[in-house]
Every structure is written in structure tokens, then in C-alpha cells.
SEMIVO-994789 format. One record per residue (C-alpha): chain; x, y, z; residue in three letters; residue number from 1. Coordinates in steps of 0.001 Angstrom, whole numbers, plus 500000, padded with zeros to 6 digits. Example, Ala and Ser with C-alpha at 12.3 -4.5 7.8 and 13.67 -1.06 7.14 Angstrom:
<recs>
+-----+--------+--------+--------+------+-----+
! mol !      X !      Y !      Z ! type ! seq !
+-----+--------+--------+--------+------+-----+
!   A ! 512300 ! 495500 ! 507800 !  Ala !   1 !
!   A ! 513670 ! 498940 ! 507140 !  Ser !   2 !
+-----+--------+--------+--------+------+-----+
</recs>
This chain:
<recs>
+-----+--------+--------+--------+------+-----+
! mol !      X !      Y !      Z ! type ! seq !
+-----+--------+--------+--------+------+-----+
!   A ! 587164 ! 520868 ! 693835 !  Unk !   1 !
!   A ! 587659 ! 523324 ! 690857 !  Unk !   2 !
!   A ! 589731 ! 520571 ! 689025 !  Unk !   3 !
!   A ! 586419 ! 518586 ! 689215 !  Unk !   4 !
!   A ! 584409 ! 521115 ! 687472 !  Unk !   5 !
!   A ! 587158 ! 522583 ! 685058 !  Unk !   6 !
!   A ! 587599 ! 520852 ! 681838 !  Unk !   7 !
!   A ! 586974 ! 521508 ! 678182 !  Unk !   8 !
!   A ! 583667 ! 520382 ! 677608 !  Unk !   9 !
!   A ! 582888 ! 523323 ! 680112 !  Unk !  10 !
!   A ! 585118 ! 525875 ! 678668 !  Unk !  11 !
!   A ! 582918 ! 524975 ! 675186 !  Unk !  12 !
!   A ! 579705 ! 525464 ! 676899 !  Unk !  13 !
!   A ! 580799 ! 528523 ! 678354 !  Unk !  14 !
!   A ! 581843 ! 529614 ! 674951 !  Unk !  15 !
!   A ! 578927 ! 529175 ! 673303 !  Unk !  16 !
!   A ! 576756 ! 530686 ! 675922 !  Unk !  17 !
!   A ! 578094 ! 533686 ! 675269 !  Unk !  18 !
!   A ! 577056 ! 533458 ! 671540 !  Unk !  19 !
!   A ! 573881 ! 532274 ! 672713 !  Unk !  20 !
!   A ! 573491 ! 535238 ! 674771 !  Unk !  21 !
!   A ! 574821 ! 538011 ! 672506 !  Unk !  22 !
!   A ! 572145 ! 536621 ! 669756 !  Unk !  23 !
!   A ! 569373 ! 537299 ! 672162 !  Unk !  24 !
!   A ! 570440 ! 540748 ! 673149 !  Unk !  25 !
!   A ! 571162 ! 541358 ! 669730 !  Unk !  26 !
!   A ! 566992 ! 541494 ! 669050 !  Unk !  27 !
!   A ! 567481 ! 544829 ! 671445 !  Unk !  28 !
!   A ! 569104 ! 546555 ! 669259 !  Unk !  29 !
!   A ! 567654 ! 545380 ! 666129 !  Unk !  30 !
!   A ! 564292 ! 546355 ! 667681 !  Unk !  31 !
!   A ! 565266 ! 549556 ! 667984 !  Unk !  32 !
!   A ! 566862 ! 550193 ! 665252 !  Unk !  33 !
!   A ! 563534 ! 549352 ! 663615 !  Unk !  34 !
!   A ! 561407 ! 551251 ! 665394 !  Unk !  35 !
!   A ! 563628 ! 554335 ! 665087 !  Unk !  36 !
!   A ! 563816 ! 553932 ! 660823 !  Unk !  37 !
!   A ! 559887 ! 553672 ! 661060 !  Unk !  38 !
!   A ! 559133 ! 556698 ! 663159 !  Unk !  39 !
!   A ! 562418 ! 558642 ! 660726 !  Unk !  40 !
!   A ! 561200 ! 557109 ! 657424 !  Unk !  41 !
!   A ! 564734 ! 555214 ! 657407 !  Unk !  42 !
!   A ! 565980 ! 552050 ! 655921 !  Unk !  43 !
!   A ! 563735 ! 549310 ! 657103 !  Unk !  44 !
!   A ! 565242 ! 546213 ! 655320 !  Unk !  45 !
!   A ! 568362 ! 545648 ! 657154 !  Unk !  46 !
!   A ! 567228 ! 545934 ! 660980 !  Unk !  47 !
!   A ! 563933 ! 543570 ! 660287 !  Unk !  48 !
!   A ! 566320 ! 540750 ! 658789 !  Unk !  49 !
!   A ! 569050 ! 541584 ! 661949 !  Unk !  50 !
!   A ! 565411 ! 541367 ! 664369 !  Unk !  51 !
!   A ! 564349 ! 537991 ! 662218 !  Unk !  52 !
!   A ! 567998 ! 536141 ! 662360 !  Unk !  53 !
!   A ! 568260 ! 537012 ! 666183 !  Unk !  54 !
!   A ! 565152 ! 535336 ! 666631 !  Unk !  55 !
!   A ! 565674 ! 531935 ! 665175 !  Unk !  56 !
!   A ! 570120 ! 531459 ! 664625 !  Unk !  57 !
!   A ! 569871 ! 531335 ! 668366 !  Unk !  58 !
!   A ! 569136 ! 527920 ! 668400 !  Unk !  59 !
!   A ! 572374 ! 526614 ! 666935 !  Unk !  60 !
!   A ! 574892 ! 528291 ! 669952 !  Unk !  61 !
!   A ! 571861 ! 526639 ! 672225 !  Unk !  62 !
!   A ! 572097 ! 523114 ! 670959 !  Unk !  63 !
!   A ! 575478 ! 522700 ! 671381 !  Unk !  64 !
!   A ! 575800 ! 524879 ! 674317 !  Unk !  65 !
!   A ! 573598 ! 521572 ! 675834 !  Unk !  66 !
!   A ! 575577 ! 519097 ! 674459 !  Unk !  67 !
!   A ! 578963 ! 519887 ! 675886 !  Unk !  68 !
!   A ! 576914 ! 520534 ! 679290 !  Unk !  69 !
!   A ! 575967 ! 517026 ! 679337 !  Unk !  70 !
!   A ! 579376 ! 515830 ! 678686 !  Unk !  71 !
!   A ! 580769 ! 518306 ! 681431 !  Unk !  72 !
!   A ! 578175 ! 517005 ! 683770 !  Unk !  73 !
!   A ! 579860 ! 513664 ! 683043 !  Unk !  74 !
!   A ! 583321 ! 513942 ! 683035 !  Unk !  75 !
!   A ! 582840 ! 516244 ! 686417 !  Unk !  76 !
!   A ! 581166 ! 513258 ! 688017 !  Unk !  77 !
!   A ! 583976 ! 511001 ! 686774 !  Unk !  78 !
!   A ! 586459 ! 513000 ! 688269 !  Unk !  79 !
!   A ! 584804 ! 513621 ! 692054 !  Unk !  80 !
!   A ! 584855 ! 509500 ! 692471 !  Unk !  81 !
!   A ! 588733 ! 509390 ! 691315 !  Unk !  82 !
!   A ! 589037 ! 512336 ! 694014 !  Unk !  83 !
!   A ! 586908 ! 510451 ! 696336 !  Unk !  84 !
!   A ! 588995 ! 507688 ! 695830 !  Unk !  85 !
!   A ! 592488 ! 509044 ! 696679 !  Unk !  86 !
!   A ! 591202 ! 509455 ! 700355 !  Unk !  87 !
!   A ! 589022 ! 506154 ! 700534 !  Unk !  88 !
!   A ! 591214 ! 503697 ! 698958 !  Unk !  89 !
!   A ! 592741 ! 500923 ! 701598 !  Unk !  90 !
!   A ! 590849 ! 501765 ! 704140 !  Unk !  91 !
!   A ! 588548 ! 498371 ! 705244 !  Unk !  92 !
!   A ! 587369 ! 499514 ! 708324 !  Unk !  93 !
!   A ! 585108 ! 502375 ! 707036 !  Unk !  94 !
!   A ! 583292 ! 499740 ! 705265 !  Unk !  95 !
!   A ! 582150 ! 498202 ! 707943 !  Unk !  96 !
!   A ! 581642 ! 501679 ! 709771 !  Unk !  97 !
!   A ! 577567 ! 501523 ! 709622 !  Unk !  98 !
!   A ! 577875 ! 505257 ! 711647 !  Unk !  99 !
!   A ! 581077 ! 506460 ! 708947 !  Unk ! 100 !
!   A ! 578525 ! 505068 ! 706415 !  Unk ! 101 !
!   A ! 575332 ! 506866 ! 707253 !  Unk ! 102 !
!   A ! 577564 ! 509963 ! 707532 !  Unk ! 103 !
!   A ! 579586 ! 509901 ! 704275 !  Unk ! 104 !
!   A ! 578272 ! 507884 ! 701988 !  Unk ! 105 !
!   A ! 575424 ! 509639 ! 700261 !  Unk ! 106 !
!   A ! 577858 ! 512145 ! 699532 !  Unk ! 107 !
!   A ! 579355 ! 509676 ! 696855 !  Unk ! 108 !
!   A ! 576296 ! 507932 ! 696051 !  Unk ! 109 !
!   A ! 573394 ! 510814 ! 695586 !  Unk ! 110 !
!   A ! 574995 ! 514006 ! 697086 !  Unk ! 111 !
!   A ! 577974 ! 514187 ! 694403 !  Unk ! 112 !
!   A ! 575420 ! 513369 ! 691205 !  Unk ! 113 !
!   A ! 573124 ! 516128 ! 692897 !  Unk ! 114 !
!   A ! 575300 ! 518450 ! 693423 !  Unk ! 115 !
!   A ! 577341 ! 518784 ! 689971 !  Unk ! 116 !
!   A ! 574243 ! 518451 ! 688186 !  Unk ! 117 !
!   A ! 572920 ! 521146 ! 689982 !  Unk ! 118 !
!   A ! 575771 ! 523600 ! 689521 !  Unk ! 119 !
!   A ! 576494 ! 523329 ! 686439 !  Unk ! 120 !
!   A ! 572738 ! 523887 ! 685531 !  Unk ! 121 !
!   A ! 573426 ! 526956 ! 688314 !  Unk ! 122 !
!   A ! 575833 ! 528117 ! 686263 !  Unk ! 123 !
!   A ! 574148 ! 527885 ! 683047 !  Unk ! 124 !
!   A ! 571193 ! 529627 ! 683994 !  Unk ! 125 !
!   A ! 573194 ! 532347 ! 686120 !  Unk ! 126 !
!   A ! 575944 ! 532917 ! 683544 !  Unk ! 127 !
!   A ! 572938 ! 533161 ! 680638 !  Unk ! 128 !
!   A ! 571132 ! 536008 ! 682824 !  Unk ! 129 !
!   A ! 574230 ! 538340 ! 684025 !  Unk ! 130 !
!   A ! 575119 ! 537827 ! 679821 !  Unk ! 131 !
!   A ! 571609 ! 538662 ! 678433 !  Unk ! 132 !
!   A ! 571457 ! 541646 ! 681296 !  Unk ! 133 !
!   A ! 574952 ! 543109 ! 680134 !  Unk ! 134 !
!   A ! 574210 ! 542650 ! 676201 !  Unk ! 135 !
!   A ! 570775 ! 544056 ! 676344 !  Unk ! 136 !
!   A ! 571447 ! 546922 ! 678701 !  Unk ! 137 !
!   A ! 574702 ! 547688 ! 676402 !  Unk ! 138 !
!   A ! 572331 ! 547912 ! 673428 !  Unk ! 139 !
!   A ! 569456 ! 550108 ! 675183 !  Unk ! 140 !
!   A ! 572408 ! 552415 ! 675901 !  Unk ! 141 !
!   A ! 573056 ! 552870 ! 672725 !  Unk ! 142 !
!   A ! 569758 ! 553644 ! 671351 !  Unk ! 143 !
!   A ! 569017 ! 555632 ! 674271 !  Unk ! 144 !
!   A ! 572308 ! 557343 ! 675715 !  Unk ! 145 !
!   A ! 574324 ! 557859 ! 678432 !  Unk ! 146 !
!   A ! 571270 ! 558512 ! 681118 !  Unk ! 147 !
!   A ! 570237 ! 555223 ! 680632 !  Unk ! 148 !
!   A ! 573717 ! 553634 ! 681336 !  Unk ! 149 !
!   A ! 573871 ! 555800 ! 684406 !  Unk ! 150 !
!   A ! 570100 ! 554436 ! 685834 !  Unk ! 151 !
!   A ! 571479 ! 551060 ! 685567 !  Unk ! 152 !
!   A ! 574465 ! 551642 ! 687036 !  Unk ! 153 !
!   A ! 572773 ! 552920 ! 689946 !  Unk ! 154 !
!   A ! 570309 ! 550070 ! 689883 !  Unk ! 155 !
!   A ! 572985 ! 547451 ! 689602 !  Unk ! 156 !
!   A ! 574849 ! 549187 ! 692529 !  Unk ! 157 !
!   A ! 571699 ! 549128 ! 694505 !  Unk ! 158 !
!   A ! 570879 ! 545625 ! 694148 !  Unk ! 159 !
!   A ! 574678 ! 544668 ! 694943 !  Unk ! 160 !
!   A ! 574122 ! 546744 ! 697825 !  Unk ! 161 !
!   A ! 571035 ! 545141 ! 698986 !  Unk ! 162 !
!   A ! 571908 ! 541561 ! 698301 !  Unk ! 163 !
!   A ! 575334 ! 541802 ! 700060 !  Unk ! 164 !
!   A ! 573279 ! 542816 ! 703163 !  Unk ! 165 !
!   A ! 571073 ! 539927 ! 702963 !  Unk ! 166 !
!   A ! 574150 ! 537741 ! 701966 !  Unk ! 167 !
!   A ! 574377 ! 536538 ! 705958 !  Unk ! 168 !
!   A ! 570742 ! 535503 ! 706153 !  Unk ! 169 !
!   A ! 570933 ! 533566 ! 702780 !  Unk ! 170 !
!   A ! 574165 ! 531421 ! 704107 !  Unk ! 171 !
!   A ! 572756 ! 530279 ! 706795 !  Unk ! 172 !
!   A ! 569475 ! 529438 ! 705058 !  Unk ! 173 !
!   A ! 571114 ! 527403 ! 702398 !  Unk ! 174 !
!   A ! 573830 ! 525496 ! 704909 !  Unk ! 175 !
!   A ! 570840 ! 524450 ! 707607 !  Unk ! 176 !
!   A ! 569038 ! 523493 ! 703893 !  Unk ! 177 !
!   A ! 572517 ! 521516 ! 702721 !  Unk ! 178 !
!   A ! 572687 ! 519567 ! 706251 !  Unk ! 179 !
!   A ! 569544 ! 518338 ! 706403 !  Unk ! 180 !
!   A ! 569073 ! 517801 ! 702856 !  Unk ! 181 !
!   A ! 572371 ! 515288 ! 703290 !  Unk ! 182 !
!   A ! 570791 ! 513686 ! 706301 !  Unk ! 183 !
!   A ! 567816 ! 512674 ! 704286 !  Unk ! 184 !
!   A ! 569193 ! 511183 ! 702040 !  Unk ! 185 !
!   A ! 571604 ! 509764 ! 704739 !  Unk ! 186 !
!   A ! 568340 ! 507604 ! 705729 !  Unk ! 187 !
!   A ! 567732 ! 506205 ! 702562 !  Unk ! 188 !
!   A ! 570114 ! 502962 ! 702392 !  Unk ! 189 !
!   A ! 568591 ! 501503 ! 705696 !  Unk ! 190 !
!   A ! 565352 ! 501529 ! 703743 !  Unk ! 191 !
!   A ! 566024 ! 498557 ! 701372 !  Unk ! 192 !
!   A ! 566799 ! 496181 ! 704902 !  Unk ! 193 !
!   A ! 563597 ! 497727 ! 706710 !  Unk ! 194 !
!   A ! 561124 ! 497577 ! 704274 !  Unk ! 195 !
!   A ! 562289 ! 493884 ! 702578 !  Unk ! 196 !
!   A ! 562559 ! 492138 ! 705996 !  Unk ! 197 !
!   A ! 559257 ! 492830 ! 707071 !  Unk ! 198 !
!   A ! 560220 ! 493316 ! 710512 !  Unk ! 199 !
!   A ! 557723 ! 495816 ! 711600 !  Unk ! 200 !
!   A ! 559777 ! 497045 ! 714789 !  Unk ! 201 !
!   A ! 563051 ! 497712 ! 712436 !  Unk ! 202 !
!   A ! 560748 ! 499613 ! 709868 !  Unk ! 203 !
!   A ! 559226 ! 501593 ! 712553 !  Unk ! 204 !
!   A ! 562832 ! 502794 ! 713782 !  Unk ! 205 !
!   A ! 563727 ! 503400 ! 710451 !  Unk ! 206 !
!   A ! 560748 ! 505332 ! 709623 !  Unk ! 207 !
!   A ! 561192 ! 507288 ! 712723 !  Unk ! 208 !
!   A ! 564495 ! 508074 ! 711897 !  Unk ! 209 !
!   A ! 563646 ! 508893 ! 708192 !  Unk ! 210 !
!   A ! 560539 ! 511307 ! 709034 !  Unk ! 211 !
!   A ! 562376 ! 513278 ! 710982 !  Unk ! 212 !
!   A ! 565231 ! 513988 ! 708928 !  Unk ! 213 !
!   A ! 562234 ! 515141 ! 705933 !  Unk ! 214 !
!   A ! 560944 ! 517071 ! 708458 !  Unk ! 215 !
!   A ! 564199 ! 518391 ! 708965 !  Unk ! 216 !
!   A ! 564641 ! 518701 ! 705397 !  Unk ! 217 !
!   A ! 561101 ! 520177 ! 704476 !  Unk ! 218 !
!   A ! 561521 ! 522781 ! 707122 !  Unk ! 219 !
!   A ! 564514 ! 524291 ! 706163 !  Unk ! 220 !
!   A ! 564573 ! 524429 ! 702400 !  Unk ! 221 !
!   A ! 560885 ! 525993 ! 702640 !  Unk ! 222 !
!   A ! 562188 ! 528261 ! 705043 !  Unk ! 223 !
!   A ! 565053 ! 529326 ! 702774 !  Unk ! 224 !
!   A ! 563518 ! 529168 ! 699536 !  Unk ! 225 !
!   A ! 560796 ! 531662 ! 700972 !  Unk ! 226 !
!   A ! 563493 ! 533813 ! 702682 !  Unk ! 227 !
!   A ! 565119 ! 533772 ! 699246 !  Unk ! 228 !
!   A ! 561868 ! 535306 ! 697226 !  Unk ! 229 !
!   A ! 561029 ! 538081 ! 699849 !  Unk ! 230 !
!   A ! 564575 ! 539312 ! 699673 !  Unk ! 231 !
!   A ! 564284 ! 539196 ! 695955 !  Unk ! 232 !
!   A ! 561319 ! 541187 ! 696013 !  Unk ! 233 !
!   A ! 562274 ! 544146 ! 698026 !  Unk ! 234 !
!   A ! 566066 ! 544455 ! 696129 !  Unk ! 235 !
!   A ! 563709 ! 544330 ! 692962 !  Unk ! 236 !
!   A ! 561010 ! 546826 ! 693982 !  Unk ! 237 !
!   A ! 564168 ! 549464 ! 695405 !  Unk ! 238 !
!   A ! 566709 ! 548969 ! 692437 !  Unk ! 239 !
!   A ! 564653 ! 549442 ! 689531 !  Unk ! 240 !
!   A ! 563256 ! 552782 ! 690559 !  Unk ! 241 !
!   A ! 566666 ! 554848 ! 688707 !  Unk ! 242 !
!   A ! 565478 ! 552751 ! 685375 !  Unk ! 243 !
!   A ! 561811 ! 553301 ! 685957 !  Unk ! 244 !
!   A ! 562494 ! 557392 ! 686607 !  Unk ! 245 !
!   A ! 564540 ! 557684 ! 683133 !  Unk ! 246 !
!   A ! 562457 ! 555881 ! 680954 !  Unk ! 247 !
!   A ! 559382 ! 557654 ! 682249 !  Unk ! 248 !
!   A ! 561006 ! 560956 ! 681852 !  Unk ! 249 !
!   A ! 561993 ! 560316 ! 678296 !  Unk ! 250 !
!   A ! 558309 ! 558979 ! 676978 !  Unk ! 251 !
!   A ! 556406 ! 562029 ! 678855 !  Unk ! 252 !
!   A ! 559110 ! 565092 ! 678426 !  Unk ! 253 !
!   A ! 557834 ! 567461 ! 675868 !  Unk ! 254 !
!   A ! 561543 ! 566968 ! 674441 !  Unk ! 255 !
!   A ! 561247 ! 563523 ! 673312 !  Unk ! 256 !
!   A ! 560253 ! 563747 ! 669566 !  Unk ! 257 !
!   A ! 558620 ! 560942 ! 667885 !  Unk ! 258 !
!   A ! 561629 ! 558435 ! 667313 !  Unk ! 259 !
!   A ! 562356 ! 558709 ! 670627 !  Unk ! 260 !
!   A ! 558822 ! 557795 ! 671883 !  Unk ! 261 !
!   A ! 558895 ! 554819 ! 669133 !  Unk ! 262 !
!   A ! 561457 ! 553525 ! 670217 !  Unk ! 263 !
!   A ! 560798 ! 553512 ! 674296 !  Unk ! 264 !
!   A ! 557508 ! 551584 ! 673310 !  Unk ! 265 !
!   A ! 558646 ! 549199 ! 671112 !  Unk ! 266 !
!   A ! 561448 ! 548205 ! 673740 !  Unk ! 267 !
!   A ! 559190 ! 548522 ! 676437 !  Unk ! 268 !
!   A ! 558722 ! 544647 ! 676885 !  Unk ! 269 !
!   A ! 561919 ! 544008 ! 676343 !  Unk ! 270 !
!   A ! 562755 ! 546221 ! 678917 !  Unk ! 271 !
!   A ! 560164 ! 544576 ! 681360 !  Unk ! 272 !
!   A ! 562055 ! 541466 ! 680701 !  Unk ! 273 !
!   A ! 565481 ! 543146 ! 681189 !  Unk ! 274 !
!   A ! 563887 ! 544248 ! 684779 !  Unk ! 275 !
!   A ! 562718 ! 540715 ! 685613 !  Unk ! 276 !
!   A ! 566310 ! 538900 ! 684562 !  Unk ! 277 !
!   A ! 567988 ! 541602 ! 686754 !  Unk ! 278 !
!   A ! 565402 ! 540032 ! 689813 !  Unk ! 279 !
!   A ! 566478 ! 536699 ! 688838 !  Unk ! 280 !
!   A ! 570344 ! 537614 ! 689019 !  Unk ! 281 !
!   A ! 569714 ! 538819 ! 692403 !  Unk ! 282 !
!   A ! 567864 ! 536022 ! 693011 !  Unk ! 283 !
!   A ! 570888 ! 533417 ! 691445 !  Unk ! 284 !
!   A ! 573003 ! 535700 ! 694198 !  Unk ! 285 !
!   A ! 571247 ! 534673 ! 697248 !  Unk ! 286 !
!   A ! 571059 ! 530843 ! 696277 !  Unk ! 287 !
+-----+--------+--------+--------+------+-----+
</recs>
């Protein structure tokens, strides 16, 4: 299946995600740097057109970073119905299998459309976080030192830690989710037959059928997506408390002098936002 999702369209997106990403770190440091000249009576010039071109040249890596998505999303899909095809060619009978059917044919004909688009939008999104984490973390250790590097360390070991003990729960949430999502949709091509026919005893099988399966279906994927944000929560609230320790240290030690302080509260929100992408990568874990 990785020859599916491998090709160069892919290899460009990834590519210029990483751009993408380093841009939007790069206001981090530029921030800093800022803050730092004002409270030091430094050069001002160069940082606020670094801050400025970080905010808006970020758009050109995104744009095409989309465009060669949608062409991987594409050619993957291409490639999963010649694979499909190996296996399924010359064999009549499984057309006229209605149980072989039910079983295996949404996988071709919703399942495999569902599932690339939804992993390669995964990816994106997961890819774009653990990116944005590393470049903005690199650059708060450099305006703020070693100590800094060392809290997140900790923090990132922490929520490893925690998320590779929940790891067990979140497989089994997401495979009961996977089954019954694929027997819903399993239900859908007797729907055309039941509901054109008008034959009120066939379309009450068939709804009887279908209901359950969304039951099914309903169950489990609220079931894991709520498992999913509890877990998320606690590794959140434990790992951050090394990064919350520093930074509070650093603004409220009588050691800090004013640069320092300028530049903890101008990066505070960033910061925040750091904190909430690192939830979200623990979240993009578990799923």
C-alpha cells in the first residue's frame, strides 16, 4: 500500500510543507528578536521586516503545497483501483457474489476515495504540527537557552510516555470505528433497489439492516472520538507542567532583567499556541 501513496506529487507537497512550516516558526524568532532590541534599545528595522515577511510569504509554500496535494490525492486513487485490479480481474463469479459484494465492494467504491483523502489530509495536518512544534520550540531555545530546550524535552518525553500507554485503548477504538464505519456504507447499494421499487416489505428489511449498521457506526466513532479528547486532555494538562515551571521562573525571578521579561511576554501567545499544537500532536497520535 505505500506504492499507492508514494509518488512525486507527494514528495513536492511534503517539500513545501516544510517551507511552509519553517516561515511560520520563523515569526518566533523574529518576535523575539524584536522585543529583545526594544527592551536593549537595539536595531529595530531588520527583525520587524523578518516578523512582517513571515507573516504574509507564507502563502506562496501554502498554495502550492495544496496543489500537488490534490494531484497526490489523485494519482493515489488511480493507483489503489490498478492494485485492486490485479486481484479482481477474471474473476466472474464475485460479480454475482451479492454476500462477496456487500463485503468488499465499498472498499473500492467509497472506502478507497475516503480513506486516501483522509490520510493524506492526516498527514498534512500532522506533518504541519510536529514541523511548526520543532521550528518554533528550536527558535524559543534560542532566545531563551538551554532550560527551555530541557522543559520541552521533558514535556515531549512525557507526552510520548503518556500516549504510548493509551496507544492500546485508541486501536481498538479506531478498528471497532473502521468496521462499522465499512458496514455502513456496506448498506448503501441495496438502497437504490429498496427505495425505487416501492416495495415496502424490501425497504423495511433494508432499512432494518441499514439502521443498525449507523447505529453501529454512531456508537463507536462517538465512543472513540470522545475517548480520543479525554486522553488528550490529561497528556496535555501533565506534559506541559516542565514548560509552564521555566517560563514562570524566568518572568518572576528577581534575575530576569528587562529584555528577558520583554521577551517572555511578547512570546507568550505564541507560546500558548506552541502548547496547544503540542495537544493536537498528541491528539494526531491517538487517531
Amino acid at each position: 500500500m505505500k506504492s499507492v501513496f508514494s509518488s512525486r506529487y507527494a514528495v513536492f507537497s511534503l517539500f513545501f510543507l516544510i517551507i511552509e512550516q519553517a516561515i511560520v516558526a520563523s515569526s518566533t524568532f523574529w518576535l523575539a528578536w524584536l522585543a529583545k532590541g526594544i527592551a536593549g534599545n537595539g536595531a529595530l528595522l531588520f527583525p520587524f521586516i523578518g516578523f512582517v515577511c513571515s507573516l504574509t510569504l507564507v502563502y506562496i509554500p501554502s498554495i502550492l503545497k495544496r496543489t500537488c496535494i490534490a494531484n497526490a490525492k489523485a494519482c493515489a486513487l488511480e493507483r489503489y483501483v490498478d492494485l485492486c485490479s490485479i486481484g479482481l480481474h477474471g474473476v466472474p463469479h464475485l460479480s454475482r457474489s451479492t454476500s462477496f459484494q456487500r463485503e468488499k465492494r465499498s472498499a473500492i467504491e467509497t472506502e478507497s476515495f475516503l480513506v486516501i483523502n483522509e490520510t493524506f489530509d492526516f498527514a498534512d495536518f500532522s506533518l504541519g504540527l510536529i514541523l511548526n512544534v520543532t521550528f518554533n520550540v528550536s527558535a524559543l531555545c534560542i532566545a531563551f537557552g538551554a532550560q527551555l530546550l530541557w522543559a520541552y524535552i521533558l514535556a515531549v518525553s512525557i507526552g510520548i510516555a503518556l500516549t504510548a500507554g493509551f496507544a492500546r485503548r485508541a486501536q481498538s477504538d479506531s478498528a471497532a470505528m473502521q468496521q462499522s464505519r465499512t458496514g455502513a456504507y456496506g448498506a448503501l447499494p441495496g438502497a437504490w433497489d429498496a427505495i425505487t421499487l416501492g416495495n415496502s416489505y424490501n425497504l423495511a428489511l433494508w432499512r432494518a439492516d441499514f439502521g443498525r449498521k449507523i447505529d453501529e457506526y454512531r456508537s463507536n466513532a462517538s465512543a472513540a472520538m470522545r475517548n480520543i479528547e479525554v486522553l488528550t486532555t490529561l497528556t496535555l494538562w501533565i506534559s506541559v507542567l516542565p514548560i509552564v515551571a521555566v517560563m514562570a521562573h524566568a518572568l518572576l525571578s528577581k534575575d530576569s532583567d528587562i529584555a528577558m521579561r520583554a521577551m517572555i511576554l511578547a512570546t507568550f501567545p505564541l507560546q500558548i499556541q506552541v502548547i496547544q499544537y503540542i495537544a493536537d500532536i498528541v491528539n494526531c497520535l491517538l487517531n
